[in-house]
N, C-alpha and C positions, 0 to 999 in steps of 0.2 A: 504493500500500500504506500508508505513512504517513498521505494523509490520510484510509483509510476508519478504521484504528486512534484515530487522536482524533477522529473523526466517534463512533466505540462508547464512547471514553471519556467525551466531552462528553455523550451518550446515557445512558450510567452513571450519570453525576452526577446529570442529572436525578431519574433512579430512586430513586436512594439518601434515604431521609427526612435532614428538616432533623433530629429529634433524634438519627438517627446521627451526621453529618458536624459537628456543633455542640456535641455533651455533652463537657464538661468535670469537672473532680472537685475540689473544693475540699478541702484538708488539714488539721486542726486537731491538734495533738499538745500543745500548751502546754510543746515545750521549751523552749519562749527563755525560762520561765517567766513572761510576762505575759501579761494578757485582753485583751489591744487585739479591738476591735471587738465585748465582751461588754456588754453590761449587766442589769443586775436589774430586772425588773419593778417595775413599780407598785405591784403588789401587797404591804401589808405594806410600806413602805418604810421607818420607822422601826423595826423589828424589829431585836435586835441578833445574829440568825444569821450565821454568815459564810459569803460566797463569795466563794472567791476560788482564785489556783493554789497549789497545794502544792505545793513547790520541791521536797520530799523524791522525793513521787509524782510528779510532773514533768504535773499531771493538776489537771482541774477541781475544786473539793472543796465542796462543803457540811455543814456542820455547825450543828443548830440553839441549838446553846450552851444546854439544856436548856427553851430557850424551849414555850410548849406549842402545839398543832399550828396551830390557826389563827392565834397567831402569826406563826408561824415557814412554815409554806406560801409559796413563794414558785418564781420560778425565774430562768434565767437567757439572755438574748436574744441571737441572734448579731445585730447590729444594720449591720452593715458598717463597711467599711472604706475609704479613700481606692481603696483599689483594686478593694474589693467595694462596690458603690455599687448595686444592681440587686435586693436582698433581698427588697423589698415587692413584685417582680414572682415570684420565684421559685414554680412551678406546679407540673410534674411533675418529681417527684425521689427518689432515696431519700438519708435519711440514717443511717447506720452510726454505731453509738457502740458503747466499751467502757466496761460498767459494773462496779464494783466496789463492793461487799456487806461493812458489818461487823459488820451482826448479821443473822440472819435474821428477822426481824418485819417489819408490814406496814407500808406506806408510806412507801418508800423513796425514792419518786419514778420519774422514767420520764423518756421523748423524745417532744417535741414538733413537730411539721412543720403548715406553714402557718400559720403564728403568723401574723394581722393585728396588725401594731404600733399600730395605732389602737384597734382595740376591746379584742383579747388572743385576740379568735375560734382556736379551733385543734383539731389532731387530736394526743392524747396517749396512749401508751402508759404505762399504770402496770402497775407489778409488787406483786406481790402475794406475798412470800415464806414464809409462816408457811402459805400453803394452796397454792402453788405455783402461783397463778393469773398469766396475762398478760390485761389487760382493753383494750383498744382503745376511747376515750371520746371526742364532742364536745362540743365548751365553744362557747357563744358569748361569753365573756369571759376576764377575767385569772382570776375566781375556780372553780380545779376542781370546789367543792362547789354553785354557781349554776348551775343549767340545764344539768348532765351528763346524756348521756345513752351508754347503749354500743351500742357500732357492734359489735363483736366479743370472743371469750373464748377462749384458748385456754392452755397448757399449759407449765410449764417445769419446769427442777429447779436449783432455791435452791442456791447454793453462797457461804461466805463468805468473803473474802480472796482470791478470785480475782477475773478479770475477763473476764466473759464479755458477746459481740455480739447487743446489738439493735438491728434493722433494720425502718425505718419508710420502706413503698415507696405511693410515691402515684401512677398515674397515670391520670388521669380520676377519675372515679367510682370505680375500682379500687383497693383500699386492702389493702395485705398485710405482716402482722408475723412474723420471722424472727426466732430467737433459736439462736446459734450454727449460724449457717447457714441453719438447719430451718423450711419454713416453718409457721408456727401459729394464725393468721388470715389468713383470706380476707374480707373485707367488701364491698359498694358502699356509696356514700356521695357526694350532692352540695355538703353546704352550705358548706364550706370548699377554696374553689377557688387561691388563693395568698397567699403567707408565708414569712417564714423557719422559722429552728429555732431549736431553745429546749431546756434539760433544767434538769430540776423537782426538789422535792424536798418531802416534808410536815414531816416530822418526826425522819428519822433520818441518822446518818451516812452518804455516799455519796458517790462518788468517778467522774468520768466522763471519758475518754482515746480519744484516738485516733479522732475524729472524722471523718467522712468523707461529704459531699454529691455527689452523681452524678446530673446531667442535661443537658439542654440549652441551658439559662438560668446553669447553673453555670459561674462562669469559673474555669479551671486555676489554684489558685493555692496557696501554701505558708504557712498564719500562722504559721508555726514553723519558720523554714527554720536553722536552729541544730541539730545532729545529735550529741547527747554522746554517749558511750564507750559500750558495751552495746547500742545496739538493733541489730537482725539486718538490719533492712531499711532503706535508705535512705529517705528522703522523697520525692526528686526518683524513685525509681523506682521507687515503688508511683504514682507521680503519671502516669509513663508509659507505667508496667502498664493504665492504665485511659481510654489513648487509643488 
């Protein structure tokens, strides 16, 4: 009896795909208040926007300190860490952010997945708040406005001072943008196959929190494992919610 039970189990395992038994979710919350393992593009490098963490908001912040837009267009790279060392491989994945809106006009920026750190090649969702659009774009570089092209358009509702989830899911060819939940594009698309993530910004204030990477190339891990006073939900247990 025993050994035909781990004869079905051994049997199981097989069955089971590597990206079930292997996705992991990586954390980003920026409470410890530091960007370890961010950095800024290339792009614009001597621009004097800032990004950095807002200690207040406990969150990514951009601000283009009046600079004007092609200045100031820029974004920000999760480039790894001693422990995330594997970024440039990253494939099929989604990643979840919270974005927070302080005025509603256009060009707020957006989330970017499969960033090549070499070229800047990527797939970016921009929000478009003054028309309520969501645009789904490829770039083959660092600059949004050089060889854009849209993949997909779909639909949101602009709200300021809050913080609402957008979700950028890649797998394969298969490319789908979710905004508080709901999904709002459906795409295919080959030319950007792996990368990290990145979120962007052109020209106005925006603020980005609670970041969240899910796949199979993703390793479990906590850039903010520091938990102050107020949040509802642990770290470590939305980390294990998602194993």
């Amino acid at each position: 009896m025993l050994k035909g039970i781990i004869g079905f189990l051994m049997a199981l395992m097989v069955l089971i795909p590597t990206s079930m038994s292997m996705a992991g979710t990586l954390i980003e919350n920026f409470d410890d208040g530091d960007d370890e393992g961010w950095e800024r593009s290339p792009q614009n490098p001597d621009s004097k926007v800032f990004w950095g963490v807002d200690k207040k908001e406990n969150a990514m912040k951009f601000d283009p300190k009046g600079v004007g837009w092609q200045q100031a267009i820029s974004q920000m790279n999760f480039v790894g860490t001693s422990q995330v060392k594997n970024v440039r491989e990253w494939a099929d994945y989604d990643v979840e952010v919270d974005i927070k809106l302080v005025e509603a006009a256009n060009h707020p920026g957006g989330v970017r997945g499969r960033v090549d750190l070499k070229t800047g090649g990527h797939y970016v969702v921009w929000l478009y708040p003054a028309s309520g659009d969501l645009r789904l774009y490829k770039n083959p570089g660092w600059d949004i406005n050089t060889g854009i092209a849209t993949v997909g358009v779909g639909k949101f509702k602009p709200e300021i001072n809050e913080y609402h989830k957008v979700k950028l899911s890649m797998q394969g060819s298969d490319i789908k943008v979710y905004y508080d939940g709901k999904l709002e594009i459906e795409a295919k698309d080959k030319d950007h196959k792996q990368g990290t993530i990145a979120v962007g910004s052109q020209n106005r204030v925006v603020y980005f929190d609670n970041i969240q990477v899910e796949g199979p190339q993703i390793p479990s891990h906590d850039m903010s494992p520091v938990e102050p006073e107020g949040k509802l939900t642990t770290t470590w247990a939305r980390i294990k919610a998602h194993n």
